[in-house]
C-alpha positions in Angstrom: -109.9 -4.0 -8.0 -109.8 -1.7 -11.3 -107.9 -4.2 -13.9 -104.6 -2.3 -15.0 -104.5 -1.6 -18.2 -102.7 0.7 -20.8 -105.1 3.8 -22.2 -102.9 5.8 -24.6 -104.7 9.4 -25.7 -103.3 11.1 -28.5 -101.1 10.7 -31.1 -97.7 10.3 -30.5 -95.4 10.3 -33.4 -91.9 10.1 -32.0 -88.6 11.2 -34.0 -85.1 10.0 -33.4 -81.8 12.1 -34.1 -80.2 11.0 -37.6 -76.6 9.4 -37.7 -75.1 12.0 -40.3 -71.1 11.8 -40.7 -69.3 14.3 -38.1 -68.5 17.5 -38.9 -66.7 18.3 -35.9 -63.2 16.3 -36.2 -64.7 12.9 -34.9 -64.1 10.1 -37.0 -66.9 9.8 -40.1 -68.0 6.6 -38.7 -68.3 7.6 -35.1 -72.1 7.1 -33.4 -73.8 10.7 -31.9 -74.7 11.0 -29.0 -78.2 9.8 -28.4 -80.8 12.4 -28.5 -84.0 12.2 -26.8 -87.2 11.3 -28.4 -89.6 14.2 -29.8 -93.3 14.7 -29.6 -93.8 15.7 -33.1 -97.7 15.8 -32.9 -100.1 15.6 -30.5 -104.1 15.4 -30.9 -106.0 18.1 -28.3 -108.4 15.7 -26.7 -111.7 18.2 -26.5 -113.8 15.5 -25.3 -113.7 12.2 -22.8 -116.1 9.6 -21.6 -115.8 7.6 -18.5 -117.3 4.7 -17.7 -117.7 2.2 -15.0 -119.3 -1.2 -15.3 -121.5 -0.2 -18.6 -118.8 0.3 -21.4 -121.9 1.4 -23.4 -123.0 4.4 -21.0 -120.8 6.8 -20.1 -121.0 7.6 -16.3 -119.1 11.0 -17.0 -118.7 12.9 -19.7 -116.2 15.7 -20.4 -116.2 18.3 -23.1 -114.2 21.5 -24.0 -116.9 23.8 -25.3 -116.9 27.9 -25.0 -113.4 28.2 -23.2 -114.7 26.4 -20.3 -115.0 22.2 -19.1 -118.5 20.9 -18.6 -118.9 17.5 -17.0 -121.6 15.7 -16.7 -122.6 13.0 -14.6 -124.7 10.1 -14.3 -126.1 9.5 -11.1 -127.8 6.1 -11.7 -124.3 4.3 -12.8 -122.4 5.9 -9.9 -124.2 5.7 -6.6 -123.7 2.0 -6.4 -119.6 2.4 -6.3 -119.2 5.4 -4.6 -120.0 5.7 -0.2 -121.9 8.4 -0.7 -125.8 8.6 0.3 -128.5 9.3 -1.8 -129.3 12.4 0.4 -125.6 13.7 0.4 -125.2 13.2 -3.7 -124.4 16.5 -4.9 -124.8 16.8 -8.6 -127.6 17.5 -11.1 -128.4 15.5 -13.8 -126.9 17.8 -16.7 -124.3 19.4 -17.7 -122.2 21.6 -15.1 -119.2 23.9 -15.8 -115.7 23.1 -14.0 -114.7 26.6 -12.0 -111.6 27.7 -11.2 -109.3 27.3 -14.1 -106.8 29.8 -14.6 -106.6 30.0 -18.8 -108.3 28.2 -21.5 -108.1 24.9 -21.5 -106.7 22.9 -24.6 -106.8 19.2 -23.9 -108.8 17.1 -20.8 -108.5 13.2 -19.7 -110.3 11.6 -17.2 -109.0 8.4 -15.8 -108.6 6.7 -12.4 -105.5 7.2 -10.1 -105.1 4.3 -7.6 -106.6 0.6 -7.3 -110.3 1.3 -7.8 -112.4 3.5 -9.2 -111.3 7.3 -9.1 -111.7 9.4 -12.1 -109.8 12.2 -11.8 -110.2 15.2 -14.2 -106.9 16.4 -15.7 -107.2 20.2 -17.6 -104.2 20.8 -19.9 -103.8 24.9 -19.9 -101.1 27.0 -22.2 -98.1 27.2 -21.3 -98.3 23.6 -20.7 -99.4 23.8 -16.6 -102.1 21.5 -15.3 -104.9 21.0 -13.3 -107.1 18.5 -11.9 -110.2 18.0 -9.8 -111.1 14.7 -8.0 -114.7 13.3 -9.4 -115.4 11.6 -6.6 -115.1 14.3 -4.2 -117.2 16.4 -6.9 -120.0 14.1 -6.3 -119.9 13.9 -2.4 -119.4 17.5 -1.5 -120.5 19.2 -5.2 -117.0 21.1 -5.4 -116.3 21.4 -8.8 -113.4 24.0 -8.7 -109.9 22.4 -10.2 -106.9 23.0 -8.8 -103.5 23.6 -10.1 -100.5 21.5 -9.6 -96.7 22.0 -9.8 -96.4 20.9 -13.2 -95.3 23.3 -16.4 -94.0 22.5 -20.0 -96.9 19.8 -21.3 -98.4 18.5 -23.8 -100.8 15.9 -23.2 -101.7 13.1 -21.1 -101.3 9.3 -20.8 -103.3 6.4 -18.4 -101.5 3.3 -17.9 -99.9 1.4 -15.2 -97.8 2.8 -12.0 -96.3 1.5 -9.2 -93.5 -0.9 -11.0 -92.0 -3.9 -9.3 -90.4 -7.3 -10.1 -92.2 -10.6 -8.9 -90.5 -13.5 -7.6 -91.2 -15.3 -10.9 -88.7 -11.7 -12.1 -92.2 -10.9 -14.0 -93.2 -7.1 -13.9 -95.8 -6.6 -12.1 -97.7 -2.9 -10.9 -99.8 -1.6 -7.8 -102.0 0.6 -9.2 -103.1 2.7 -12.5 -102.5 6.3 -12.7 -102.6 9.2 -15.3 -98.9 10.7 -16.8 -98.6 14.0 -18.5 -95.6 14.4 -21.0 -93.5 16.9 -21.8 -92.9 18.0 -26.0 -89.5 15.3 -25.3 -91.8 12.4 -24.5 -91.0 12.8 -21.0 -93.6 11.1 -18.6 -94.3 12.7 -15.0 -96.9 11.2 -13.1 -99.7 13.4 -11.7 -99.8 13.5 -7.7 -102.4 13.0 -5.9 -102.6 13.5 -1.9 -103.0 9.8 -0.5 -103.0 10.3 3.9 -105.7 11.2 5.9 -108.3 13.7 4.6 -110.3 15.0 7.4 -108.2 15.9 11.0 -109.4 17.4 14.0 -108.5 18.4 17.4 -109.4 20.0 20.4 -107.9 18.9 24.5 -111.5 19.6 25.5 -114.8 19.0 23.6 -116.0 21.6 25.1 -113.7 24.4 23.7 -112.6 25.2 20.6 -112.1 22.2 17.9 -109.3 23.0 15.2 -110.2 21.1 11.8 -107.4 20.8 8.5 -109.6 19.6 5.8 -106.9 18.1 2.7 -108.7 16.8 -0.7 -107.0 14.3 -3.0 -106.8 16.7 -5.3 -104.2 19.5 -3.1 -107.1 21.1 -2.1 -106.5 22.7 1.9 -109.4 24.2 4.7 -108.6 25.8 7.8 -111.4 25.9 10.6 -112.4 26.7 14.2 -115.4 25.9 15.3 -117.0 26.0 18.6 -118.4 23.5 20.9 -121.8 23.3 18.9 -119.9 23.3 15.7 -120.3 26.9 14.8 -117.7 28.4 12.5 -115.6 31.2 13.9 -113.2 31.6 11.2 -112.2 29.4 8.1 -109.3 29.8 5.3 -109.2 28.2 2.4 -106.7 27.6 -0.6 -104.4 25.1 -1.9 -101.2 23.1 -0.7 -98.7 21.0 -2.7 -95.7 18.4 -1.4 -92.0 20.1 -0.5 -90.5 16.3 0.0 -91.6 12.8 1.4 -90.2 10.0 3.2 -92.3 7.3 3.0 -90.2 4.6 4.8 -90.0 7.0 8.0 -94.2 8.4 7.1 -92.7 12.2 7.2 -94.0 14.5 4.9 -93.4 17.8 4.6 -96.3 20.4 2.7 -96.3 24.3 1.5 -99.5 26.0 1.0 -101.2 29.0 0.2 -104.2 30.1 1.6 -106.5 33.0 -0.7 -109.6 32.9 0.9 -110.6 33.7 5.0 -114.1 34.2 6.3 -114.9 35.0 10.5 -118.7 34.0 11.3 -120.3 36.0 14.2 -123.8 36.4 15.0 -123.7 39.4 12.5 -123.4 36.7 9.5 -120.0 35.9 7.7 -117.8 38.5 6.2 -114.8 37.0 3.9 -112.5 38.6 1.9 -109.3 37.4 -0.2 -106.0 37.7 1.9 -102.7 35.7 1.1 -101.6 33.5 3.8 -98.3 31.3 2.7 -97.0 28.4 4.9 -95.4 25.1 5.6 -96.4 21.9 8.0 -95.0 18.7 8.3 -96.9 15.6 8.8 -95.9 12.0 10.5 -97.4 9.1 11.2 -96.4 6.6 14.1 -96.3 2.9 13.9 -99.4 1.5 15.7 -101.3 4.9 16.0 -102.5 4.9 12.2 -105.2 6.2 13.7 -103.6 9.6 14.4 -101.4 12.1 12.4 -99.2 14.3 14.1 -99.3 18.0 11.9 -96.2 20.7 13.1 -96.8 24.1 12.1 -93.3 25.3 10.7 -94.5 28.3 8.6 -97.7 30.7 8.6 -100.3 30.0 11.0 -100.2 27.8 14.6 -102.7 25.8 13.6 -104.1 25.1 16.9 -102.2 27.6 19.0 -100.0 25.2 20.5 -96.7 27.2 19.3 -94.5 26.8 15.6 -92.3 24.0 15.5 -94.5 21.9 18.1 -96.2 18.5 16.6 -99.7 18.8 17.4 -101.7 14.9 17.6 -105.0 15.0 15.1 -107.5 12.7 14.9 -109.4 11.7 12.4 -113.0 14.0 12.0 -115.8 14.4 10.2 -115.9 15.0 6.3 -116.2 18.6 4.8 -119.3 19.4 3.1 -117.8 22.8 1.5 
């Protein structure tokens, strides 16, 4: 496992409310109310290295340059700690440009979210709204387009240490690392990340039709029917993001937006850019962790099976884009 340790990117000078005498008709020696902590200046972070086992070779490399991201990654350092084949590696050797972002970018980080190695790529945008790509998922299926999250009002971003709890010793201990962005108040939100099952499939007969939800780590969402042969008959893709969770009870519950659908005939594919908004829910059962059970609630009956019905997936093959 990935030791846990503290990064800290950019400088934070933080200022603190003066104790001036009251003006207000509260006695002169009275305490004010405590006032929350200011960023007062942060460093844009235009480039980042990440590195594996060789801290003197970077095994990525990020860099603002032109109004755009441009990773590049180093094939020889990660093969050996990813599961991906040297057939299925995606990537070339230099530079390539991260699509997909919605504004300029001003500041990047690149860090790992979880208890191994993960980098995830973190885009700081105006108006202080982010977004983020998975690496590893870059590398296995060459998608290189980040996605935004439900976050607004930052300034930067932090690694360090997540998952707090107390030892039986009362030591604190944590379960993972993970990547924070603050707020201009020094307020620390963590970045989400989409930890159940990826890739979900079903179909009653194998024979007949064979529904597919593809979800990335990084809020990422694929809709697809394929036939018995695994043709394509129609696809959407677009993003999704977390309404609420219960984790003691395994019941999530997900929005999503859908912007691009393509129908494959014998004629060739035709696409074109439609909204499609929605919600599902998805449980999992004690002792069938094998399985997730999706419910449509909102937008489209995923495998025709009627709205409000829970629908038992499987777990399917990985989507190559």
């Amino acid at each position: 496992m990935k030791r846990i340790a503290l990064l800290s990117l950019g400088v934070l000078l933080l200022a603190t409310a003066c104790n001036n005498p009251s003006t207000n008709g509260k006695p002169e020696n009275a305490q004010s109310e405590p006032q929350p902590a200011t960023v007062t200046e942060i460093v844009p972070v235009r480039a980042m290295d990440y590195y594996l086992w060789n801290d003197e070779k970077p095994a990525i490399k990020g860099e603002i340059k032109d109004g755009s991201v441009w990773l590049t990654f180093d094939k020889e350092q990660i093969m050996p700690v990813t599961v991906v084949d040297e057939d299925v590696y995606r990537l070339p050797d230099w530079p390539v440009e991260v699509e997909g972002l919605l504004a300029e970018p001003q500041s990047i980080m690149i860090s790992d979210i979880g208890q191994d190695f993960n980098p995830i790529l973190c885009v700081l945008l105006p108006e202080g709204k982010v977004q983020v790509l998975s690496l590893w998922n870059s590398v296995e299926t060459g998608d290189l387009t980040a996605n935004q999250i439900p976050m607004e009002g930052m300034i930067g971003f932090e690694a360090g240490p997540g998952g707090e709890y107390e030892t039986e010793d009362g030591e604190i201990g944590f379960d993972y690392v993970t990547i924070y962005a603050f707020d201009a108040q020094g307020v620390k939100e963590e970045i989400p990340m989409y930890l159940l099952d990826h890739n979900l499939e079903y179909s009653e007969k194998y024979d007949e039709l064979v529904f597919r939800l593809y979800l990335t780590e990084d809020w990422k969402m694929s809709y697809v029917v394929e036939n018995l042969v695994d043709n394509k008959i129609e696809e959407e893709r677009g993003r999704f993001w977390e309404i609420e969770s219960d984790w003691d009870n395994m019941v999530f519950r997900f929005g999503y937006e859908l912007t691009e659908a393509f129908v494959y005939s014998m004629d060739g594919v035709k696409g074109n850019e439609e909204i499609c908004k929605g919600i599902f829910e998805v449980r999992k059962n004690d002792g069938e962790w094998e399985a997730t059970y999706v419910t449509p609630i909102e937008g489209i009956d995923f495998c025709q099976k009627g709205m409000n019905n829970p629908v038992r997936f499987e777990q399917g093959s990985a989507y190559g884009g």
